[in-house]
C-alpha atoms as a printed R data frame, in Angstrom:
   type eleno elety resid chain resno       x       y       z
1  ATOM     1    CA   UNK     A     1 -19.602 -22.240 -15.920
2  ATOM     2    CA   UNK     A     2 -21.032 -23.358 -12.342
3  ATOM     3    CA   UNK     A     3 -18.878 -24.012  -9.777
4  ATOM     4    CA   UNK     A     4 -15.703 -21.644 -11.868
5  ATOM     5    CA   UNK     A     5 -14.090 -18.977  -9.886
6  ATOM     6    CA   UNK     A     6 -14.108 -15.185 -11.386
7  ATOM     7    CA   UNK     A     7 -10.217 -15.868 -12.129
8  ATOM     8    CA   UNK     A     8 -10.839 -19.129 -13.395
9  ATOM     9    CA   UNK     A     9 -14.142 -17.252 -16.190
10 ATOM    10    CA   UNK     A    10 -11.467 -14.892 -16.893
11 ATOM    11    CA   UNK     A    11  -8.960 -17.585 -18.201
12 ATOM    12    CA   UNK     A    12 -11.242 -19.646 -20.095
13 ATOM    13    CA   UNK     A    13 -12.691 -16.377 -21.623
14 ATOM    14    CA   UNK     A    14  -8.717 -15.825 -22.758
15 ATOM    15    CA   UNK     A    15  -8.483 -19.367 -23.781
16 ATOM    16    CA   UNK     A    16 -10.830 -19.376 -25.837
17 ATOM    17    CA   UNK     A    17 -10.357 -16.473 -27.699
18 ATOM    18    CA   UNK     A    18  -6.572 -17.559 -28.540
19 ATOM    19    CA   UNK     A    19  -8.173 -20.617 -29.681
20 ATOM    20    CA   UNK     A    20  -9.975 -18.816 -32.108
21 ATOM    21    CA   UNK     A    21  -7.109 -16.525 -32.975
22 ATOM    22    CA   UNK     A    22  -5.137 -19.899 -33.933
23 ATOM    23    CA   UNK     A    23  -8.160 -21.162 -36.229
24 ATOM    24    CA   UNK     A    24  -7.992 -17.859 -37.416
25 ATOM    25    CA   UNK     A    25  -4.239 -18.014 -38.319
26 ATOM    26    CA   UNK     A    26  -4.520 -21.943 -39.585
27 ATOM    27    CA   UNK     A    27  -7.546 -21.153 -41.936
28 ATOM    28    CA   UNK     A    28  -5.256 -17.731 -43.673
29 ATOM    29    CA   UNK     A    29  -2.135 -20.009 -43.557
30 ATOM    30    CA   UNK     A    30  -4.305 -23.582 -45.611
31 ATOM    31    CA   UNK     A    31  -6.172 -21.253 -47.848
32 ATOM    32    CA   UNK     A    32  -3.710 -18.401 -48.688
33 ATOM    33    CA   UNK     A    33  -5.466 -15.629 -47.720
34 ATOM    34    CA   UNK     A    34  -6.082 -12.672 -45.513
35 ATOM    35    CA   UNK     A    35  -8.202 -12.468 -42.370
36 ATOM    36    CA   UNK     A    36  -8.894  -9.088 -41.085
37 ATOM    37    CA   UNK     A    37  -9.688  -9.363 -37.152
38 ATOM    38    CA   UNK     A    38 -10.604  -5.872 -35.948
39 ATOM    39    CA   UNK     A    39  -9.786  -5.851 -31.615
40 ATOM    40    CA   UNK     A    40 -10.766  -2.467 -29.306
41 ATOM    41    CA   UNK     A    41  -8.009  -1.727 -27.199
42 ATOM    42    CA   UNK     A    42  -8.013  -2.117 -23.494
43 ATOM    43    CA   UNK     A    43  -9.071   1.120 -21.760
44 ATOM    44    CA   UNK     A    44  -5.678   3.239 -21.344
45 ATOM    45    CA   UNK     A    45  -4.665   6.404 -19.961
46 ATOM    46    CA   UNK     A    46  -5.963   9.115 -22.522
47 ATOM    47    CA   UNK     A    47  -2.578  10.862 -22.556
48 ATOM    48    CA   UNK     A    48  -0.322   7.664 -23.772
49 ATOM    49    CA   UNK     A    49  -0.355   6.790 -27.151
50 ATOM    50    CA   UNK     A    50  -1.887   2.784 -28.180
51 ATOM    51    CA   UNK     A    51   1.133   0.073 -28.763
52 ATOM    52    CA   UNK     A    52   0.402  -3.802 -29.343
53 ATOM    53    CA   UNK     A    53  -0.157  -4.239 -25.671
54 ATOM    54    CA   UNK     A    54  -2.650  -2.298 -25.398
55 ATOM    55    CA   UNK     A    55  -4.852  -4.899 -27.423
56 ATOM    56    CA   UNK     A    56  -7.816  -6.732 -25.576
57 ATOM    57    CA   UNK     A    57  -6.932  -9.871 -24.586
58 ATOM    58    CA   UNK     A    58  -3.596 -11.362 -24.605
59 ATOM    59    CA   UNK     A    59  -0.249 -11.356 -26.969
60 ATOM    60    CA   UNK     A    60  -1.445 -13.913 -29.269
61 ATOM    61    CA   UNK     A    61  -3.206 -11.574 -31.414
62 ATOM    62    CA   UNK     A    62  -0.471  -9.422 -32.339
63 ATOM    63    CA   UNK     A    63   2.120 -12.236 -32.382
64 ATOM    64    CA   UNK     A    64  -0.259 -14.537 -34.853
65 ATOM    65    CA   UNK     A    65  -0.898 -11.555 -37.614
66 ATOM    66    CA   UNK     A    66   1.052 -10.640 -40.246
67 ATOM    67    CA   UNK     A    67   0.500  -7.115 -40.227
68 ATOM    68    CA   UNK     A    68  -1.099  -4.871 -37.111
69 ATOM    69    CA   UNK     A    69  -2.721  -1.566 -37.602
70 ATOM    70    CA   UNK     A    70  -3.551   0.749 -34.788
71 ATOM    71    CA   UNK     A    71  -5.443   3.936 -35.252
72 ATOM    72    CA   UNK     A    72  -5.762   6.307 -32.735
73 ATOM    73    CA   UNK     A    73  -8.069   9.233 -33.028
74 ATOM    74    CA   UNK     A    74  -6.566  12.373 -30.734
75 ATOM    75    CA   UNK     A    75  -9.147  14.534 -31.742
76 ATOM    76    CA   UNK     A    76 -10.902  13.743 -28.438
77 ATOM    77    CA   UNK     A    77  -9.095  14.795 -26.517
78 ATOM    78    CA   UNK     A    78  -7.308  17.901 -27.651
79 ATOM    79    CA   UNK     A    79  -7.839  20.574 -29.652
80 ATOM    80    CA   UNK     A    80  -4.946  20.206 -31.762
81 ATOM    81    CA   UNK     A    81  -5.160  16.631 -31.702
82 ATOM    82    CA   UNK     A    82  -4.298  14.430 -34.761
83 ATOM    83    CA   UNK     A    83  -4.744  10.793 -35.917
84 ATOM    84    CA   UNK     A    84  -2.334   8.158 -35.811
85 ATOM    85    CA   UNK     A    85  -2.099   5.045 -37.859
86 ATOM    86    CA   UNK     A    86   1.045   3.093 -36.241
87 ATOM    87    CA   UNK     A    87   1.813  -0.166 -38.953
């Protein structure tokens, strides 16, 4: 990517991965199945619990699927912490 600013990497690298989320999405939608995509959260505060936002990358992700799971393990960070599966 000579002669791309750090912004412009950053955009392409967002691009390109909603590019792939649509492929994704087209190949479930022509062959009537499920794709499972798994995506690591961005880093977040270790006190607030994980939403859709808080996936890597953009919106497309979340607003392509037909069903989101988050899991969040609390354990970590507390000693009374629990597990979350938010659907």
């Amino acid at each position: 990517m000579m002669g791309m600013s750090d912004d412009q990497k950053h955009l392409d690298r967002f691009w390109r991965q909603d590019a792939i989320i649509q492929a994704f999405r087209q190949f479930a939608t022509r062959k009537n199945c499920h794709v499972t995509l798994v995506i690591h959260p961005r880093k977040e505060r270790e006190d607030e619990d994980l939403t859709t936002s808080s996936i890597f990358g953009g919106a497309k992700a979340s607003q392509e699927a037909d069903n989101v799971l988050i899991i969040q393990d609390r354990r970590l960070i507390s000693t009374k912490g629990k597990k979350y599966l938010q659907v």
